[in-house]
Each structure stands twice: as structure tokens, then as C-alpha cells.
PLY file of the C-alpha trace (Angstrom):
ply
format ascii 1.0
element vertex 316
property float x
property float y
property float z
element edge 315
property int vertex1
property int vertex2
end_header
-133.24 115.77 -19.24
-129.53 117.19 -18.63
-128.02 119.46 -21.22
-124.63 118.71 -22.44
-122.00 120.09 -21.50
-120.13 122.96 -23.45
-116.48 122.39 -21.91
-114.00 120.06 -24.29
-113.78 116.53 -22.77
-110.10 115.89 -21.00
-107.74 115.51 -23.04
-106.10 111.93 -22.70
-103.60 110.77 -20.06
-100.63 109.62 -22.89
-101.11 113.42 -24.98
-100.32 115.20 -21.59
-97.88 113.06 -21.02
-95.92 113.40 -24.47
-96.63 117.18 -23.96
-94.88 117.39 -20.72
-91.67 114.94 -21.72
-91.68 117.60 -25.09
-91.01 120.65 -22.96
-88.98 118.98 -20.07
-86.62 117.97 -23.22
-86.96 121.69 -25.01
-85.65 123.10 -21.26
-83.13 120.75 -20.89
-81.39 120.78 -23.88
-81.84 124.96 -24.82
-81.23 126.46 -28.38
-78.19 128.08 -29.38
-78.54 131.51 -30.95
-76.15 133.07 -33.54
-76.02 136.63 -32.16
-73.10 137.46 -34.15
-70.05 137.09 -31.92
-66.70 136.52 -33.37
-63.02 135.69 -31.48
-60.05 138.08 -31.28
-58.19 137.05 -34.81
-56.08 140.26 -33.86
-52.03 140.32 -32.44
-51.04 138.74 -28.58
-49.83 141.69 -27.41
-48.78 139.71 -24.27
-47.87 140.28 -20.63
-45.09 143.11 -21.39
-47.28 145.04 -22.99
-49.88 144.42 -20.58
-47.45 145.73 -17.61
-47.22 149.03 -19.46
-50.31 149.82 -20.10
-51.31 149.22 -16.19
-48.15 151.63 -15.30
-49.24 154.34 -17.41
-53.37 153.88 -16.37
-51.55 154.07 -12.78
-49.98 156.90 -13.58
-52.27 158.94 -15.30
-54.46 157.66 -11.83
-52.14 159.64 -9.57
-52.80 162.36 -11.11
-56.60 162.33 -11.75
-56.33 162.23 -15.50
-59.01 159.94 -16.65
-61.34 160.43 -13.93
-63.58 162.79 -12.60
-62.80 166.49 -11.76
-62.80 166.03 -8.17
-59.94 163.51 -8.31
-58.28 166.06 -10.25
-58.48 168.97 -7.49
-56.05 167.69 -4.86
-52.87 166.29 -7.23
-53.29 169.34 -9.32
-52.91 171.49 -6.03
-50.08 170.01 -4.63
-48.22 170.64 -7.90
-49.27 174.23 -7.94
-48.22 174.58 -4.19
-44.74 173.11 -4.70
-44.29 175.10 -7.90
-45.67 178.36 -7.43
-42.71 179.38 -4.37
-40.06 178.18 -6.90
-41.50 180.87 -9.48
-42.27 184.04 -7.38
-38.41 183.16 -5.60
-37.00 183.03 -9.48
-39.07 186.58 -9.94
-37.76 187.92 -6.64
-34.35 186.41 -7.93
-34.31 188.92 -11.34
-36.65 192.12 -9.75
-33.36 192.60 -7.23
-30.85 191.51 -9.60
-29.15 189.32 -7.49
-26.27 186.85 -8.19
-27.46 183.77 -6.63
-31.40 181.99 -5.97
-32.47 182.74 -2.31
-32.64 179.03 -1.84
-30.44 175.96 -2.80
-32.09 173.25 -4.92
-31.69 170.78 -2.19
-32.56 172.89 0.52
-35.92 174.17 -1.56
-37.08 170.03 -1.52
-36.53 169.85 2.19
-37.93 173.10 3.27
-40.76 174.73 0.70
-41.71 171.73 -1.17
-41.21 168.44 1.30
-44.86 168.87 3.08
-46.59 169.27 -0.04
-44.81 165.90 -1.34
-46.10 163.91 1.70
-49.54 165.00 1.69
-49.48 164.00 -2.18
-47.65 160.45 -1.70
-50.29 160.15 1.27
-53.14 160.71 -0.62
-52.40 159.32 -4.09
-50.54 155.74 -3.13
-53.91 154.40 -1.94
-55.33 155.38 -5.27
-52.74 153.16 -7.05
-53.44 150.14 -4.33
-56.64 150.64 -1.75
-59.00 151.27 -4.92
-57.86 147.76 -6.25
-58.13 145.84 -3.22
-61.36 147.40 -1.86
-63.35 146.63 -5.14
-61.37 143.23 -5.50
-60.10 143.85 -9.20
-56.83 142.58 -8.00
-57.60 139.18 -9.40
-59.12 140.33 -12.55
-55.14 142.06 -13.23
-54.33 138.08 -12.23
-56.35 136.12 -14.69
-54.54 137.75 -17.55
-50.63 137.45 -18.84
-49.71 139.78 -16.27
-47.82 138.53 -12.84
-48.08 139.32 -9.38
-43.97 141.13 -9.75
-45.43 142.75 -12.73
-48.47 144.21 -10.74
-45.98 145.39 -8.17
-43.88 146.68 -10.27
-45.77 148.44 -12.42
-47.25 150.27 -9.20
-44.56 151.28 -7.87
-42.69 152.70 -11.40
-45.96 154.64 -11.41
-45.66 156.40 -8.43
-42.20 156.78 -7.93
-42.38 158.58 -11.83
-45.67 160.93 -9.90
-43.07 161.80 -7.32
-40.87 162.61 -10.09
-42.82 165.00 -11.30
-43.81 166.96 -8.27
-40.03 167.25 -6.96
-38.57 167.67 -10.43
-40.88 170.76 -11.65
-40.30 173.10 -9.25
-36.46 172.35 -9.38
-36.53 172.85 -13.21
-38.46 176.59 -12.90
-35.76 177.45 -10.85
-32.93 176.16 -13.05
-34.33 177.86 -16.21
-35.13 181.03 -13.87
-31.36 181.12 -12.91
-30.24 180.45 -16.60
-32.50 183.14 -17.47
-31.57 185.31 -14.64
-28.12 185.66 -16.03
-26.77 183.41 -12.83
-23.63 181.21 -12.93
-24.74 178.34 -14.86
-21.65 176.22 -13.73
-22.58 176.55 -10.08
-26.55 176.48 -10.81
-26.28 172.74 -13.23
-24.26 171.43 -10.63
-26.27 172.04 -8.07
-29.21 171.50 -9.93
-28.03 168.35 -10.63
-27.39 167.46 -7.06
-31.10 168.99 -6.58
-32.29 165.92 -9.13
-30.41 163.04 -7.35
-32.62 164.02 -3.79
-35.45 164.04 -6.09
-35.33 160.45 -6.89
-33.94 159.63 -3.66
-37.33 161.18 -1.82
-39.26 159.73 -4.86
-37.89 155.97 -4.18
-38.28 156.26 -0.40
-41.54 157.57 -0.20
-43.43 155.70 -2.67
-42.07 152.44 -0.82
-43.35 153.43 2.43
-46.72 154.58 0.42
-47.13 151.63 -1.26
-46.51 149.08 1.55
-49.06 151.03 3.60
-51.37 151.43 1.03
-51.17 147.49 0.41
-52.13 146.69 4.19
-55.52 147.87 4.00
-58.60 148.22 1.32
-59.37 151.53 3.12
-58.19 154.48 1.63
-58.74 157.32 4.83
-56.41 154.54 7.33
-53.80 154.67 4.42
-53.78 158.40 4.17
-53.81 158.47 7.81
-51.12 155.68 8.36
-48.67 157.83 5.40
-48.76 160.44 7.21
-47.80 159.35 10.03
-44.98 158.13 9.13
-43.84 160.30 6.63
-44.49 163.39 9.02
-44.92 161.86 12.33
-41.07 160.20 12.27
-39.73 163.47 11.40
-40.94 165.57 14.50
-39.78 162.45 17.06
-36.10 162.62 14.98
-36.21 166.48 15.86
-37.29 166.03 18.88
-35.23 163.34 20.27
-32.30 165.10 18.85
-33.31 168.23 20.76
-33.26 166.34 23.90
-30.04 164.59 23.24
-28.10 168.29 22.60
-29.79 169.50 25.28
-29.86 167.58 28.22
-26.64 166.13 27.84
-24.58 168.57 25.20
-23.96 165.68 23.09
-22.34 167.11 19.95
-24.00 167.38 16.63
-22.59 164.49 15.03
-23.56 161.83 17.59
-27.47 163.52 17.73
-27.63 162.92 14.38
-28.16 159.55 14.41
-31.72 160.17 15.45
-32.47 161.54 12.10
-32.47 157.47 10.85
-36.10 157.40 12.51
-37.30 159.62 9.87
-37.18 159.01 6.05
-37.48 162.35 4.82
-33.98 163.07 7.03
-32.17 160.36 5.70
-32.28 160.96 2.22
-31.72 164.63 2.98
-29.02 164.40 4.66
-27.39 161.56 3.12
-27.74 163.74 0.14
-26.04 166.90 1.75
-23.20 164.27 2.62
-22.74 162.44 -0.36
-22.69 166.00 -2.68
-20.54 167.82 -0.35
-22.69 170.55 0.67
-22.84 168.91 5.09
-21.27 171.97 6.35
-24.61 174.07 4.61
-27.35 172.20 4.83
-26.66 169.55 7.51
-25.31 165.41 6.79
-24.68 162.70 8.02
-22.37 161.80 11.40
-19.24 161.65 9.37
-18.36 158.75 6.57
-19.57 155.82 8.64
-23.05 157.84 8.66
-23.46 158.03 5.28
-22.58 154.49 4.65
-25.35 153.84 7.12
-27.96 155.95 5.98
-27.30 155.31 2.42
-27.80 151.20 3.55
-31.05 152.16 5.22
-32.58 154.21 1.73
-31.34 150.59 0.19
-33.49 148.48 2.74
-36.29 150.72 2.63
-36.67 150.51 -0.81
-35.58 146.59 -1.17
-38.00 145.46 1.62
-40.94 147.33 0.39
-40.70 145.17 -2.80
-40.57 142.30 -0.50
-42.92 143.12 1.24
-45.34 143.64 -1.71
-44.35 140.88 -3.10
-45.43 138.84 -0.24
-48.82 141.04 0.39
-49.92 139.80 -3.31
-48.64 136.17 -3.36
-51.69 135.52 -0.72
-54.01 137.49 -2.97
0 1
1 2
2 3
3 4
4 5
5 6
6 7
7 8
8 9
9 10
10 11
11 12
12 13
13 14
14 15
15 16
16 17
17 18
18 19
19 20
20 21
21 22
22 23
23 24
24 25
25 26
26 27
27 28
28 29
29 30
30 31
31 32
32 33
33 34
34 35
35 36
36 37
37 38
38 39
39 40
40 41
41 42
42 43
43 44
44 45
45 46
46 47
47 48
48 49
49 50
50 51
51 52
52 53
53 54
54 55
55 56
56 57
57 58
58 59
59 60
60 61
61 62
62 63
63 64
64 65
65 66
66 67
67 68
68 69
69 70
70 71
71 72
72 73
73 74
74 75
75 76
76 77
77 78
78 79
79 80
80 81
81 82
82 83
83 84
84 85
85 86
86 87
87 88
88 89
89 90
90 91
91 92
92 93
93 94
94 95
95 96
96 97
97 98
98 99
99 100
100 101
101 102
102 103
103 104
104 105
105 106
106 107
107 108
108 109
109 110
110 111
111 112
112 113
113 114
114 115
115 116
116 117
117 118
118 119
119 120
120 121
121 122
122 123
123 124
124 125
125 126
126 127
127 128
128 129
129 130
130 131
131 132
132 133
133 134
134 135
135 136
136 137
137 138
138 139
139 140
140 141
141 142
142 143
143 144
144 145
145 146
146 147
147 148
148 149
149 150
150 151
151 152
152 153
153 154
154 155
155 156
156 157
157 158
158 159
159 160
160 161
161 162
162 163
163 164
164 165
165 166
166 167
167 168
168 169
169 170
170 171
171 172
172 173
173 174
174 175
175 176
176 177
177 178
178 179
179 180
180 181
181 182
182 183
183 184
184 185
185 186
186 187
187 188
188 189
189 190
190 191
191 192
192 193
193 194
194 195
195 196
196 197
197 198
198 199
199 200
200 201
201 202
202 203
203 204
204 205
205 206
206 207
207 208
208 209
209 210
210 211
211 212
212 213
213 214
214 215
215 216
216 217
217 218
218 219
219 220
220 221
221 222
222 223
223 224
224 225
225 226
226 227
227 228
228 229
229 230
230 231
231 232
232 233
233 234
234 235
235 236
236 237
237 238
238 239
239 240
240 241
241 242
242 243
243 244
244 245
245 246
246 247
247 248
248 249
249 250
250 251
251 252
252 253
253 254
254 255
255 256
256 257
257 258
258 259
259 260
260 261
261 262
262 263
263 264
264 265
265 266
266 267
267 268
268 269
269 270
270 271
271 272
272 273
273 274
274 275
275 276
276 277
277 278
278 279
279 280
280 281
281 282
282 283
283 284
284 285
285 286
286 287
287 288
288 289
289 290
290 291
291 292
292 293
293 294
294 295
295 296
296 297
297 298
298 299
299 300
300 301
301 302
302 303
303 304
304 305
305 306
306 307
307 308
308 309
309 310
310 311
311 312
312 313
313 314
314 315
């Protein structure tokens, strides 16, 4: 005789079937939970407000500020290293009791401080850009208020107000060292003043070509590389090629100088020396038409960088 069995008979066919259709319809449809989220009831602040607060996060970028201690190292460097000359010459300046700075405020940008300006526009314009474009935030900035010209704008304002900074300090230890000093202050605010106008001119110039470099690539060492190329690069084949040209065929200095337009750094300076009278000193520009034509080529620099930006993010 066969025992019975202890397992539950199968259930039948229509329960599994109502089962199934239950949880197919439990899946399909889900449950909404009240987790407690709420919508922004606060202000618009809107797309101007927006374009400031990326210039000054840009800003406070080229410098480090916000970030880790190792971005900090090299900005923070290069605005000791252009400062620090201007103070010990201001100390030199007073110890000797002399009657005038050992260096020219114009002259001190193109000499002491230029290098250290480079390397920093080199290394700090693929910060503002590169970082952006190699993590592809770019069209995060895009899906708010904020425009493409606002993006580029913003950028730039950023950087060209970083290069402000570097070229400005220095100029300003040595105009309060003079004041203090007991130097003519007529001679020392003019000059100083003249010092300020190269300042912006290098700052314009230089954050263009930064930016436009920085721009054409997500990787930061090629921009770094590519800045400083140009920036330094174009000024030893200007030197050069006007070395040659007095040289071999004793071709005087105002023709030569027209080889200085192949480097950036020589046009503002020189258009600069021009422009404030001080040519005989610290070198210019081949006569008037020169500085018409140098002056035009800062202008294009600056105006086709925007362009060119402009166009770089329209396909972004």
C-alpha cells in the first residue's frame, strides 16, 4: 500500500496565472514615493548673473584658489618671481639714495617680468579651457541661461583680469617704492601710468593667443607646449631674423624692425615705447606708419581670437 504524499498538490493553472499577470502589472506600472523633494520657489537669477559667477570661478581657477594646494604652487610662484625683483630693486633704490628706479616701468615688463608672464598665461589658459573640454562640462555651462558669447567671454575677462594682476603688482611695488623713496612723483605717475597701459596691452594679447590655443585641444601638456611656443618661440625668430637682416646686409634699424610683428610680446612693447614717447630709450616701432601697423595687428589679434572662439564653441 503507497503512503501519501507529504508535498502540497499543484497549485491550479488559473491562480498562477492571476499571480503572474499581478506582478507583470506591479512592474509595469511602479509606485511613486514621496521622498520629500520640493522645486526652487526662490529668485531667476538669470543668464547675467550666471556669466559672472563663471568669470569669477574662472578666475579664482587661474589662480588655484578653490582647489587643491598643488594647483596653488605654480600661479603663486610666478607672482612671487615677477614681484620679488621689483621689491629688492625699490630697496636697492632707497639703501643708495638714488634719484631715479634702476629700471623703467615699461622696460621692467619686458625684461624682469615678461618670461614669468608667459610661463603663467601658458600654464593657466588651459585651466580656464582644456579642463572643460577634456571632462566635457562644456555642455552642462550650455543647458543653462548662459550662451556660447557668454562662455567666451566670461573666459577670456577672467584671464585677461589674471594677467592683470601679475603685470600690475610688481609695477605698483615699484610706484609706492618710488613715492616712498622720496623720487619725482611727476615723472614716476607718468611713467607708471605708461607702465599700466603695456600691462593691459600684454594682458589682452596674450590671453587671446592662450585662449585660442587652449580651445584647440582637451589636452592640457600640448596647450602649455603650443603657448609657449608661440609666446617665446616667435620672439627668438623676430631677434633673430632681425640680427640677420642688420647684419648681412646693414639694413638700418628701422626697416629690421619690422620683424618684431612675428612676435607678440614685441609688438605690444614696442608699439608701447612708440605710442608713449619713450622709442629713442627703449626701442619702437619703424616710424608712424609702424605704429599704425602694429597697433592694427594687437587689434586683429585680439578681434580674431574672439572669432575664433566663437566659432570653436558654436560646433560644441
Amino acid at each position: 500500500m503507497t503512503a501519501p504524499s507529504d508535498l502540497p498538490a499543484d497549485p491550479p493553472r488559473a491562480v498562477v496565472a492571476a499571480a503572474a499577470g499581478a506582478a507583470t502589472a506591479a512592474t509595469t506600472q511602479g509606485v511613486i514615493h514621496d521622498i520629500g523633494y520640493r522645486g526652487y520657489q526662490g529668485p531667476r537669477l538669470g543668464r547675467g548673473y550666471a556669466t559672472r559667477s563663471l568669470f569669477v570661478q574662472s578666475l579664482r581657477a587661474a589662480f588655484g584658489l578653490g582647489r587643491s594646494a598643488r594647483a596653488k604652487v605654480l600661479p603663486m610662484l610666478m607672482l612671487a618671481a615677477v614681484t620679488l625683483p621689483a621689491a629688492v630693486l625699490v630697496a636697492i633704490t632707497i639703501m643708495e639714495s638714488r634719484t631715479e628706479l634702476a629700471t623703467d616701468y615699461p622696460r621692467y615688463l619686458a625684461g624682469v617680468g615678461l618670461l614669468f608672464v608667459e610661463i603663467f598665461t601658458a600654464a593657466q589658459a588651459p585651466v580656464l579651457l582644456s579642463r572643460d573640454l577634456r571632462h566635457a562640462t562644456v555642455p552642462l555651462y550650455f543647458s543653462r541661461p548662459i550662451t556660447r558669447a557668454d562662455y567666451v567671454r566670461a573666459k577670456a575677462a577672467a584671464l585677461v583680469v589674471a594677467l592683470l594682476v601679475v603685470t600690475v603688482l610688481p609695477l605698483l611695488v615699484l610706484y609706492l617704492g618710488a613715492l616712498l623713496g622720496g623720487l619725482d612723483p611727476a615723472r614716476n605717475t607718468e611713467h607708471f601710468a605708461i607702465g599700466l597701459l603695456a600691462a593691459l596691452l600684454y594682458s589682452v594679447v596674450f590671453a587671446a593667443v592662450g585662449l585660442v590655443i587652449a580651445a584647440a585641444t582637451p589636452r592640457r601638456g600640448f596647450g602649455v607646449a603650443a603657448i609657449m611656443g608661440v609666446l617665446v618661440v616667435s620672439g627668438l625668430v623676430a631677434n633673430i631674423v632681425v640680427a640677420l637682416t642688420q647684419g648681412a646686409h646693414q639694413v638700418g634699424t628701422d626697416n629690421s624692425s619690422w620683424a618684431y610683428l612675428l612676435a607678440p610680446d614685441e609688438v605690444v612693447a614696442r608699439f608701447t615705447n612708440q605710442l608713449c614717447g619713450l622709442a629713442g630709450d627703449l626701442g619702437g616701432t619703424p616710424g608712424s606708419l609702424g605704429a599704425v601697423v602694429y597697433g592694427l595687428e594687437i587689434v586683429v589679434i585680439a578681434a580674431g581670437a574672439y572669432a575664433l572662439l566663437l566659432r570653436r564653441y558654436r560646433k560644441i
